[in-house]
GUVOKE-878407 format. One line per 10 residues: for each residue x, z, y of C-alpha. Coordinates in pm, 1 decimal. Each point is the difference from the previous one (the first is absolute). Example, Ala and Ser with C-alpha at 12.3 -4.5 7.8 and 13.67 -1.06 7.14 Angstrom:
<atoms>
1230.0 780.0 -450.0; 137.0 -66.0 344.0
</atoms>
This chain:
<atoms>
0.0 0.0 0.0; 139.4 -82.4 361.6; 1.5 213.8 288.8; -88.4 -172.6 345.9; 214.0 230.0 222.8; -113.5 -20.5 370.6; 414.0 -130.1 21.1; -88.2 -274.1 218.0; -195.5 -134.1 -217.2; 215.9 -34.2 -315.3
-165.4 30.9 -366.9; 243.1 225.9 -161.2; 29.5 -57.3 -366.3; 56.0 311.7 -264.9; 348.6 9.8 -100.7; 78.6 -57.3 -375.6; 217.7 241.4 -178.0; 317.6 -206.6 12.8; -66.1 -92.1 380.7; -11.5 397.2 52.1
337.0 -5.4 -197.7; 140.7 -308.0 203.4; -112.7 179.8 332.9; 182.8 340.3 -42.6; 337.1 -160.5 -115.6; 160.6 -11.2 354.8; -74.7 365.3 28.7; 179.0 25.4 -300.9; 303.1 -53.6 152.2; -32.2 149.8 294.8
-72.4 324.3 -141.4; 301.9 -88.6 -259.7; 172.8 60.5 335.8; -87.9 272.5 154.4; 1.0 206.2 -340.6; 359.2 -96.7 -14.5; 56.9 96.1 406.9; -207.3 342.3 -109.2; 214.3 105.2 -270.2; 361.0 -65.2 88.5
-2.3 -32.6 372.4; 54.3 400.7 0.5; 338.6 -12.3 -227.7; 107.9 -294.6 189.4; -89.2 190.7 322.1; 195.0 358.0 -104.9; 312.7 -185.7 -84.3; 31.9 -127.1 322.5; -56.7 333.3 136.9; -323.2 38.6 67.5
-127.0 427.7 -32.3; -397.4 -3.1 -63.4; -127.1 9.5 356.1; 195.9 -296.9 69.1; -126.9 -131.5 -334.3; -372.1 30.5 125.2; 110.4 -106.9 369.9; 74.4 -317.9 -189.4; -239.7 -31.4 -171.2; -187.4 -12.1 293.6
-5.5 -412.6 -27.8; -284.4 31.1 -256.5; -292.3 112.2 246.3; 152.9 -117.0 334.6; -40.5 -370.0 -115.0; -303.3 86.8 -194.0; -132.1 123.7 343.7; 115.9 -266.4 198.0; 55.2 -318.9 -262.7; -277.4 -8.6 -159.9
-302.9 59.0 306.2; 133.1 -330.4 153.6; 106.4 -182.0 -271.3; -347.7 61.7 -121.2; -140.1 -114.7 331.3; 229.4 -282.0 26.9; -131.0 -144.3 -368.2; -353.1 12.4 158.6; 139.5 -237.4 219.3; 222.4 -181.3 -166.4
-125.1 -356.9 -109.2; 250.9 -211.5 -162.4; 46.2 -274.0 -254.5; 144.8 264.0 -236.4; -304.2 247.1 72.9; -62.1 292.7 223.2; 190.3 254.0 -270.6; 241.1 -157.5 -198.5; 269.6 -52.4 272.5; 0.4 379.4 71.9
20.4 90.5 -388.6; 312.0 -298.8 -29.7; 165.8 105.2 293.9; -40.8 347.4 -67.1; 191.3 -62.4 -366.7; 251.2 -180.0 64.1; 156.1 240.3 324.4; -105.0 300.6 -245.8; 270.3 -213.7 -307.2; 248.1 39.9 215.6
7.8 335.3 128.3; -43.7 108.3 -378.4; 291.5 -166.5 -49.5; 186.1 131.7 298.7; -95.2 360.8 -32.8; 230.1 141.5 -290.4; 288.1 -221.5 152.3; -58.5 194.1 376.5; 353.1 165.0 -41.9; 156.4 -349.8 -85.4
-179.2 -154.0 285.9; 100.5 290.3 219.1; 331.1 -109.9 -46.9; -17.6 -351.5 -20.9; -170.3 -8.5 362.0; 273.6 270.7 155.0; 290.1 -239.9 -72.9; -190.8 -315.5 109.5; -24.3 132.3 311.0; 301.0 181.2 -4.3
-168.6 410.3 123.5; 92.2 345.4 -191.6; -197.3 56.2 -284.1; -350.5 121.2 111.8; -93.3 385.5 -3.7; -247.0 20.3 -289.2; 137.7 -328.2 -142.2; -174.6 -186.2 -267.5; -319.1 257.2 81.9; -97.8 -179.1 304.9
0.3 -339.0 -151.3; -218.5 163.5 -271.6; -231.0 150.7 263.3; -56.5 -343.8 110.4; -58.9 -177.0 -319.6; -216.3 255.5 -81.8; -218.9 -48.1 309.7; 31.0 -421.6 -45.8; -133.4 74.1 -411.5; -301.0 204.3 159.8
-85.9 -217.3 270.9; -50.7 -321.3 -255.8; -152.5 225.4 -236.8; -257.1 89.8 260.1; -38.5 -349.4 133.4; -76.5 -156.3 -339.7; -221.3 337.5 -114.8; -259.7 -18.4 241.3; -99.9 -368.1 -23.4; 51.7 32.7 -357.0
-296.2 234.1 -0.3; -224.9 -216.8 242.1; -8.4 -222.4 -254.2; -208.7 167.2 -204.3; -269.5 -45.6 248.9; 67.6 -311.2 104.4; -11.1 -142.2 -398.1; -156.1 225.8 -181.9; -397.9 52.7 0.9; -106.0 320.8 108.0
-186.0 107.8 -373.1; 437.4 -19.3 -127.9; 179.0 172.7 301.7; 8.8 301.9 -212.8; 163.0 -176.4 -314.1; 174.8 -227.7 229.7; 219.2 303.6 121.5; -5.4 161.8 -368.3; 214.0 -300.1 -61.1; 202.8 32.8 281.9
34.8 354.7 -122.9; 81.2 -136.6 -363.8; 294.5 -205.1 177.1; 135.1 282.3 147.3; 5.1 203.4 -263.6; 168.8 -268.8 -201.4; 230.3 -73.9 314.0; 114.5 290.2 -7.4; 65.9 92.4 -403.3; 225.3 -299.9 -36.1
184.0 75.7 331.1; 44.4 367.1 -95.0; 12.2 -93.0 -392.4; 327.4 -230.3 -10.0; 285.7 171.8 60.6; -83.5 272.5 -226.5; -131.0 -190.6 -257.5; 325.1 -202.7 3.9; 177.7 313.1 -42.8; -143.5 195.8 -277.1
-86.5 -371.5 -218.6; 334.6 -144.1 116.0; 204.3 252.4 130.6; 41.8 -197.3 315.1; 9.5 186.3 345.2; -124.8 -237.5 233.4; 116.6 43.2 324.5; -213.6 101.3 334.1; 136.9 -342.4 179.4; -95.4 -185.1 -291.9
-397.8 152.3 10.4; -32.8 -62.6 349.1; 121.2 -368.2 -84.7; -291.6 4.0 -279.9; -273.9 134.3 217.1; 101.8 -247.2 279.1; -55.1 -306.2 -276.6; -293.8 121.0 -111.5; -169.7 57.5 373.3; 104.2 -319.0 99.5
-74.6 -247.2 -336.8; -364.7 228.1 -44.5; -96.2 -52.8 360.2; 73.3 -326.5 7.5; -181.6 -77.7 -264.6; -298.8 139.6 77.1; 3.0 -187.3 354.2; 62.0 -348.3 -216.6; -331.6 114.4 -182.1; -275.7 143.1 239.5
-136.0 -236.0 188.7; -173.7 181.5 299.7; -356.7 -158.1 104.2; -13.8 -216.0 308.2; -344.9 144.5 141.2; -212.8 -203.8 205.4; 68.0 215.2 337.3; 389.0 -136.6 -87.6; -115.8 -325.8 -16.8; -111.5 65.2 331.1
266.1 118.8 150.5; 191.4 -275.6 -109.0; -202.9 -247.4 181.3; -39.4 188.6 324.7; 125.8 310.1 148.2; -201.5 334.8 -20.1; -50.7 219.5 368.5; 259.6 233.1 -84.3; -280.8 230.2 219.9; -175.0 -1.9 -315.8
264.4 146.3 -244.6; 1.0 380.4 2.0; 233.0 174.6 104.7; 258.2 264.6 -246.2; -135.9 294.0 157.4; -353.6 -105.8 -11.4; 29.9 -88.4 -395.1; 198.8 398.2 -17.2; -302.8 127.7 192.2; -287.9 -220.4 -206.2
204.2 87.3 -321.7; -73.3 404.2 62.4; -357.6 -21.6 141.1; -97.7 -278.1 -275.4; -69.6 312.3 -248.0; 51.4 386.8 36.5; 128.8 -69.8 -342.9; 288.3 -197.4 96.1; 198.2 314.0 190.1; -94.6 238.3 -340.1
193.0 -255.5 -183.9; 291.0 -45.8 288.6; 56.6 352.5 -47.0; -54.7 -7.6 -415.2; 297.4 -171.9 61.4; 231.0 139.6 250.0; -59.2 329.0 -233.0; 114.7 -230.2 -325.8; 268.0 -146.0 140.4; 186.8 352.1 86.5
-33.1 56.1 -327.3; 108.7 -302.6 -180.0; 309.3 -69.2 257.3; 125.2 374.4 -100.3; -0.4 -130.0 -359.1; 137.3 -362.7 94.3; 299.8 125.9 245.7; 123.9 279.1 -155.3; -16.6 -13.9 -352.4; 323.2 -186.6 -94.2
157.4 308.3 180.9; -185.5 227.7 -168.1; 121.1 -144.0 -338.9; 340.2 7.3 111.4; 27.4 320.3 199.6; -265.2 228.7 -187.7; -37.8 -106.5 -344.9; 402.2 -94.8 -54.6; 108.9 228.9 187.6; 262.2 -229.6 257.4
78.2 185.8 290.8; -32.9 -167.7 368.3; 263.2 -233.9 -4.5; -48.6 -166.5 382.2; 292.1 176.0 80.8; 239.5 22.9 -362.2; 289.7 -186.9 -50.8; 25.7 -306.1 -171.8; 188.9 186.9 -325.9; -303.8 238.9 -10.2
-304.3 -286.9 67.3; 211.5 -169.3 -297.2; -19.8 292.0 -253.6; -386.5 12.6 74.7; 2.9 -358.8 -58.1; -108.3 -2.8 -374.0; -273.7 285.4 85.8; -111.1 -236.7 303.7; -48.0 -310.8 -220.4; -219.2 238.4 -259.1
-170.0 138.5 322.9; -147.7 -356.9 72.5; -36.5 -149.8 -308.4; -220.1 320.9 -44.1; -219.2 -60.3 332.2; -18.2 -352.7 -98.0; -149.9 76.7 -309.7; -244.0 198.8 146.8; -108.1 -235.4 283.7; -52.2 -278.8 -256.3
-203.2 251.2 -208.6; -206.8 105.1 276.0; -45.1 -376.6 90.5; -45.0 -117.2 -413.2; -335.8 247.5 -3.3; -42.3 -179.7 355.0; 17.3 -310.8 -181.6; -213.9 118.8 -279.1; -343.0 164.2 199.7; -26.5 -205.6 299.2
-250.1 -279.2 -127.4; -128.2 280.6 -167.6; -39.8 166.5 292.0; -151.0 -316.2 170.8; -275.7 -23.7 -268.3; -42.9 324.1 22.8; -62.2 44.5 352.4; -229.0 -293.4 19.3; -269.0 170.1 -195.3; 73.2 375.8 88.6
85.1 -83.4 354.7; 339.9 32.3 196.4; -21.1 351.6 148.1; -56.4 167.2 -356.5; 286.1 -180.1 -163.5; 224.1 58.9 239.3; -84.4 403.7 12.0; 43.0 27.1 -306.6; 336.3 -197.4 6.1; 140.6 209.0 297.6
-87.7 317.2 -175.8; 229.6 -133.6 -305.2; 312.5 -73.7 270.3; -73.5 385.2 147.0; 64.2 164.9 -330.7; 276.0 -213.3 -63.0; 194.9 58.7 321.0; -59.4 361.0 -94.2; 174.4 -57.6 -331.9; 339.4 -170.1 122.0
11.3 265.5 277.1; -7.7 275.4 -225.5; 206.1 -118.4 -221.8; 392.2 -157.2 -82.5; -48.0 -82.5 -366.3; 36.1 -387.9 0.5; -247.4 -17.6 -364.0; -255.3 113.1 243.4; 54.6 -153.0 315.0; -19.9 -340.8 -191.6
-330.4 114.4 -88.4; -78.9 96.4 336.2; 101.5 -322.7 133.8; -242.6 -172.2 -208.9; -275.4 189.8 57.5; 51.5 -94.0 362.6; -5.8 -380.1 -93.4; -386.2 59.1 -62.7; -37.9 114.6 396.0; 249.2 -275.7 105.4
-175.4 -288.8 -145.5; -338.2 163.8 131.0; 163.8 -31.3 376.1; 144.5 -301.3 -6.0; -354.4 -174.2 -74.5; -313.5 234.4 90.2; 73.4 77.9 339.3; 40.5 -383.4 127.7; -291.6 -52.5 -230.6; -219.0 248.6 213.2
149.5 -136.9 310.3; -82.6 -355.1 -68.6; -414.6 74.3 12.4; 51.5 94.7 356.3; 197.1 -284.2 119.1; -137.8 -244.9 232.1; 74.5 -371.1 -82.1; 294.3 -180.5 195.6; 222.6 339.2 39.1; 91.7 60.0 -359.9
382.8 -29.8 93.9; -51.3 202.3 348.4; -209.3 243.8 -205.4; 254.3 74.4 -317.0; 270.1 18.4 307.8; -157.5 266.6 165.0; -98.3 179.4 -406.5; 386.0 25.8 -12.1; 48.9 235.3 277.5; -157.4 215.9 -233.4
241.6 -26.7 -225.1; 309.5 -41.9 206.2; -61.7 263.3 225.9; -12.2 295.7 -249.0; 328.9 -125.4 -112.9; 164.7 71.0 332.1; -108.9 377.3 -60.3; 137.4 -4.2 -314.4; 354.6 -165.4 88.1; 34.9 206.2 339.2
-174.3 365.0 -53.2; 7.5 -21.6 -388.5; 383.4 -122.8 0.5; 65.0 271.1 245.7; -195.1 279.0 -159.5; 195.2 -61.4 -358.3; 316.4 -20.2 221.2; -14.9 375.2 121.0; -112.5 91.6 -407.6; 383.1 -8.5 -64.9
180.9 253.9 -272.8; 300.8 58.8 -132.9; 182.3 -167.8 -341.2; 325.2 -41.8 -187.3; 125.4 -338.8 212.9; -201.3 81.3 332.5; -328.7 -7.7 89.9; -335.3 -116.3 -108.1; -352.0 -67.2 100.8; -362.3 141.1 -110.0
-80.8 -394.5 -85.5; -311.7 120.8 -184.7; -124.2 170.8 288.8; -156.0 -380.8 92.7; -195.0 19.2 -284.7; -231.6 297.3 80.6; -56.5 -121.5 348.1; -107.8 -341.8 -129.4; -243.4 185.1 -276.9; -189.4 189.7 337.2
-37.1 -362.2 163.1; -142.5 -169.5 -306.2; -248.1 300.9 -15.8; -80.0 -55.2 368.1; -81.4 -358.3 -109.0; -184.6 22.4 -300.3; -234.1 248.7 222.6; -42.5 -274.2 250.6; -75.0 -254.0 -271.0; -272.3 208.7 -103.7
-147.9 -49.5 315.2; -8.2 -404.5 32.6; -365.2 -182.7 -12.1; 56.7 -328.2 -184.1; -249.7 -285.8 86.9
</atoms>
């Protein structure tokens, strides 16, 4: 059965199962990428010197472009009519500068030096950690720019009756982004007894965010509608074309529904960024048992080397469980919530994540922080699909990009809390070991439990149509 969407006046047709598959690929890889920029960007980051509230500071990039990027890229793919389509360029572009930061990133030391002797100055300060500052705010910046319009695709292809399985998928290729990322290079070395090498993952996750997205531009073909015909033919009164603010202000007084779910989500997103930033730190630092090292010599970071390298093969493993039962429940999820309803699956879901942040906080033994972690896949696939899915019967035709822009402050936002005040609060939580210092890591774990709480209450709360 079709769907006429009032989308200027396009017929949209019901996706098939393998077009669903087909459509989620590109996110795929862009989620390949970040997984990989979430789990090693904090070793990579400490061995250049970074403590943990520079750490956060840097981190930083994530919801600054999210904030900024993705609002008027969003707005600009409204407006954007090309031969290539009003999305795709921002998705293309958006991979290909991402590839090479990736790539760049793990090298920042080598670059550090390579650009001091071209132009002939001292060796920087911080060295290779301001190159890697930068390449990590160039990776979130194209992340952001190809998320959003990502997302507005759903609207503008999908027919309203499949937004929620629509994003399940989307969910489905994140979750299977992000076991494969976080998958390899252990897999490789318990199978093979091959260490692969942080350059060489970030070289990976840079192929597969640029050959996925590219891909999936090749095959969605965006519709033409007839108000584009249009405007191909003749000019429009730019008079006539709202304004940013004005879609901002029609976005929060089109429902009182839309700010409960705003704020669903600034709550989730403390909580899931607590998880997403610091656990690779926590592995190393609270479950191994490595001492601060942002200010060890290189003869002690080397005899902590071995530990290190278990450290993150041992976060890895856990992110790509986490993201396997991702995988696993988010059509499940989708089919779910389209005959229970969005707001009671995703309760339900939250409540799972709560008890699970809970667990890893209260806990070091790494049997049962696994299981943790996957209990918390059920709650990540949940918010990676319902909450867009609850959004999208709200939004008003011809602002889908504008409309997921402004959704990501939502989620950007919270994360500056958690990089600045979080980053800082864990900072002062300092105590004393055999080589130095450490950090109460876990301490992120129990603050993020209290948000997802705060959310599920909210959730509670939201009137579906």
């Amino acid at each position: 059965m079709n769907s006429e969407a009032a989308n200027d006046g396009i017929e949209l047709k019901r996706f098939s199962t393998v077009q669903l598959l087909n459509f989620c690929l590109g996110f795929f890889g862009l989620q390949f990428a970040w997984q990989m920029r979430i789990i090693l960007s904090g070793p990579v980051t400490e061995n250049l010197g970074a403590s943990p509230l520079l750490f956060g500071l840097i981190w930083l990039a994530g919801p600054v472009t999210g904030m900024l990027v993705q609002p008027i890229i969003g707005e600009l793919s409204d407006k954007t009519h090309t031969i290539f389509g009003k999305r795709r360029p921002y998705l293309f572009a958006g991979a290909i500068f991402a590839s090479l930061a990736l790539w760049a990133f793990p090298n920042s030391a080598l670059l550090s030096e390579k650009i001091s002797n071209l132009l002939h100055i001292p060796e920087p300060v911080f060295g290779g950690l301001i190159i890697a500052a930068i390449m990590i705010w160039v990776i979130d910046a194209c992340v952001n720019a190809a998320q959003g319009p990502y997302r507005a695709l759903v609207p503008d292809l999908v027919p309203p009756e499949q937004h929620s399985l629509a994003n399940a998928y989307l969910s489905f290729a994140i979750g299977l982004g992000s076991v494969v990322a976080a998958g390899t290079a252990p897999f490789l070395k318990y199978v093979f007894h091959y260490q692969m090498s942080i350059n060489a993952q970030f070289v990976m996750a840079a192929l597969a965010f640029s050959l996925a997205m590219t891909w999936t531009c090749l095959t969605i073909k965006e519709h033409k509608s007839k108000k584009t015909c249009i405007q191909t033919e003749q000019k429009e009164d730019k008079q006539n074309q709202p304004s940013f603010v004005k879609k901002v202000v029609d976005f929060f007084k089109s429902s009182p529904e839309v700010s409960k779910i705003c704020i669903m989500q600034l709550f989730t997103w403390i909580g899931i960024m607590s998880l997403n930033i610091f656990f690779t730190q926590y592995a190393i630092h609270t479950i191994y048992g490595v001492p601060d090292l942002t200010t060890a010599t290189e003869e002690v970071k080397n005899s902590y080397l071995n530990t290190i390298n278990q450290a993150t093969n041992f976060s890895s493993i856990c992110f790509a469980i986490q993201n396997l039962i991702c995988f696993l429940v988010s059509i499940p999820i989708g089919l779910l919530s389209t005959k229970f309803g969005n707001r009671k699956v995703h309760f339900i879901s939250l409540i799972t994540l709560t008890f699970a942040f809970l667990g890893m906080g209260l806990s070091t033994n790494p049997a049962f922080v696994l299981i943790c972690m996957s209990v918390a896949g059920i709650g990540w696939a949940s918010i990676l699909a319902l909450p867009f899915a609850m959004l999208s019967e709200f939004i008003q035709k011809g602002s889908e990009g504008s409309v997921m822009g402004i959704f990501n402050i939502f989620i950007a936002g919270p994360q500056i809390l958690v990089c600045t005040l979080l980053a800082w609060f864990i900072y002062q939580c300092s105590y004393g070991v055999a080589n130095g210092i450490n950090y109460h890591w876990e301490y992120a774990f129990f603050i993020g439990a209290v948000t997802i709480i705060i959310a599920s209450v909210i959730t509670n709360l939201i009137k579906e149509k």
